[in-house]
N, C-alpha and C positions, 0 to 999 in steps of 0.2 A: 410526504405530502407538500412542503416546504417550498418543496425544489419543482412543482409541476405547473404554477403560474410560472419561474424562469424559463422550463425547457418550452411551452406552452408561446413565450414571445418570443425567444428562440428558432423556433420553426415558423412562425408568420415573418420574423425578418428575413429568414432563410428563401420564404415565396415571395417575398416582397423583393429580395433582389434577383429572383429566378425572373419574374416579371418583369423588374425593370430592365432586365440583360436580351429579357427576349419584348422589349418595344421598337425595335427601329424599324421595322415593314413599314410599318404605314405612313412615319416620318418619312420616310426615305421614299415611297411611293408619291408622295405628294411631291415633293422637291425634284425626285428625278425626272415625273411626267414634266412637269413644266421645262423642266433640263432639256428632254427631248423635242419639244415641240418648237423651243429656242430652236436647237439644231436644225431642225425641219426648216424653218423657217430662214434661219442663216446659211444653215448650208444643208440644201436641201440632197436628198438623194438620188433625186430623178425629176425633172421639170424644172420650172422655174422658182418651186419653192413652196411651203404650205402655207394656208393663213394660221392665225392664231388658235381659231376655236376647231377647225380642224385639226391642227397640227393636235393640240390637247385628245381632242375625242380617239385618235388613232394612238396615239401611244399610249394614253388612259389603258384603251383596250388591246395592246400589244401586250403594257405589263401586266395587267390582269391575267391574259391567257399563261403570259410567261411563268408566274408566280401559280398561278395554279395546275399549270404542267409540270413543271422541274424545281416548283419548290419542295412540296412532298419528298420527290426523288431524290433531291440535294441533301435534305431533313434527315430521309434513314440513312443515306453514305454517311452524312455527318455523324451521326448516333452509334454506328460501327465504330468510326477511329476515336469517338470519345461516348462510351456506354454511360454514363453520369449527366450528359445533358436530358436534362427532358425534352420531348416532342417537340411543346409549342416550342421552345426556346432553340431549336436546332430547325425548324421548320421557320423560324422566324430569318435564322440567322442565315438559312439558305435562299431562299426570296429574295433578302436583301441583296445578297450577292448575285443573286438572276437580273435584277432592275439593275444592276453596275453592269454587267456586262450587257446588257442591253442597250443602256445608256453610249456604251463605248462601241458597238456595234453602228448604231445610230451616229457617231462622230467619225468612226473610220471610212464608212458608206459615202459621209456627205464630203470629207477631204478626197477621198476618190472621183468622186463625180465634179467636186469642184474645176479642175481644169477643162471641161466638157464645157460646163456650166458659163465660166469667163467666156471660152471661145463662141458659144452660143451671144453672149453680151456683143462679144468684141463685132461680130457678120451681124449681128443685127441693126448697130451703132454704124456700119459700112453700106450695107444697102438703104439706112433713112441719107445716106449722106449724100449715094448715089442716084437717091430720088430728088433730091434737093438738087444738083448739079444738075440734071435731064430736064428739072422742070424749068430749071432758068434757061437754060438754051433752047427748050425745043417745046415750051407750056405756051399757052396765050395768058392773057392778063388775068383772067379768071383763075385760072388754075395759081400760076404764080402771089394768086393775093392769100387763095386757101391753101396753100400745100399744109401747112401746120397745121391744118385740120384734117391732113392723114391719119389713117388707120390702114396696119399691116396685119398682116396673115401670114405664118407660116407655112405653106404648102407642102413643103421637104425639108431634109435637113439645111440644105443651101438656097431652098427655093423660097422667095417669100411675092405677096401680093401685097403690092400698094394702091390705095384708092384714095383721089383728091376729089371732095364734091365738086361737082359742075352745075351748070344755071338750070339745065333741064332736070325735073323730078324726076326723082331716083334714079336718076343713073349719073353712075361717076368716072371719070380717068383713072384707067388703074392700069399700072405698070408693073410686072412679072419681073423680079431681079435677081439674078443668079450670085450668088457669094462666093460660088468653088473657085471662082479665077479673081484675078486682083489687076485694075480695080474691077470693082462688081458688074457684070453685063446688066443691061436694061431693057425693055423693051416693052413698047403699047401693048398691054392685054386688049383687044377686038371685044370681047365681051366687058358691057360696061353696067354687068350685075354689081350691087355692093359685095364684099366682105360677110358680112352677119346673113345674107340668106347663102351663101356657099359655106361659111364656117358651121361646121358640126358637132367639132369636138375642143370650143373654147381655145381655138389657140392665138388669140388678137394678141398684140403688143401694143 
């Protein structure tokens, strides 16, 4: 009778470390989302990049699905090569390992796309340069006072549309500039719609 308040604390320290061994999901979920959505945002996997609160809400719910797809699954393989863990604790411990490789998924994706990404900068940074060279030569006063209150559009990968406001409402000078040859072709767009009523799918610089 002695001896069964010992075994008695005995076996709550025994779950008290089974629990603490199986707490890092969630630690790990908090810290990795934000992990991702940095990436997202530094180095993005497609586009120009996520914002913040997007960037969060997508890999929020990336890892969620992840952790509830192939945690489970990870849980019982775990449980096989070691029968002694418990569930929660091998369930826990596979998750976490889901959110790292997802984390790292998310890092390989955006250093892959990064050289796209620069080259996208670098033809962008070349046609605002070859709009600036076209409107000093060949602009009138007007144009030449607002060029830096252009707005471009990407049309195609190489294709982008520049619009410099002009005196007459709503319509403005815009110049169609090619990136695939060096330096950049230019030339007057005829239609002197803005940017934002042709743009459809957010692609302004």
């Amino acid at each position: 009778m002695a001896n069964r308040p010992s075994e008695a604390r005995v076996a709550g320290l025994r779950r008290l470390r089974w629990r603490l061994r199986g707490a890092l999901l969630w630690p790990a979920f908090a810290v990795l989302t934000a992990t991702d959505a940095a990436i997202m945002h530094w180095l993005p996997i497609a586009g120009e990049g996520t914002g913040w609160i997007p960037g969060l809400l997508l890999s929020g719910c990336l890892n969620i699905a992840g952790v509830a797809l192939l945690g489970s699954l990870g849980g019982l393989a775990l449980r096989r090569v070691r029968p002694s863990l418990p569930k929660v604790v091998a369930d826990d411990y596979a998750g976490t390992v889901v959110l790292g490789l997802l984390a790292l998924a998310f890092l390989t994706a955006g250093l892959v796309h990064r050289p796209e990404l620069a080259g996208d900068r670098d033809a962008l940074r070349a046609q605002a340069q070859a709009v600036h060279r076209w409107v000093q030569a060949n602009g009138d006063a007007f144009m030449r006072a607002h060029v830096d209150r252009a707005d471009t559009l990407r049309v195609d990968r190489d294709l982008y549309r520049t619009c410099v406001p002009s005196p007459a409402l709503r319509r403005y000078d815009c110049l169609i500039v090619d990136t695939s040859v060096s330096p950049p072709r230019v030339k007057r767009d005829g239609n002197r719609e803005s940017n934002s009523s042709m743009n459809r799918r957010g692609g302004f610089r």
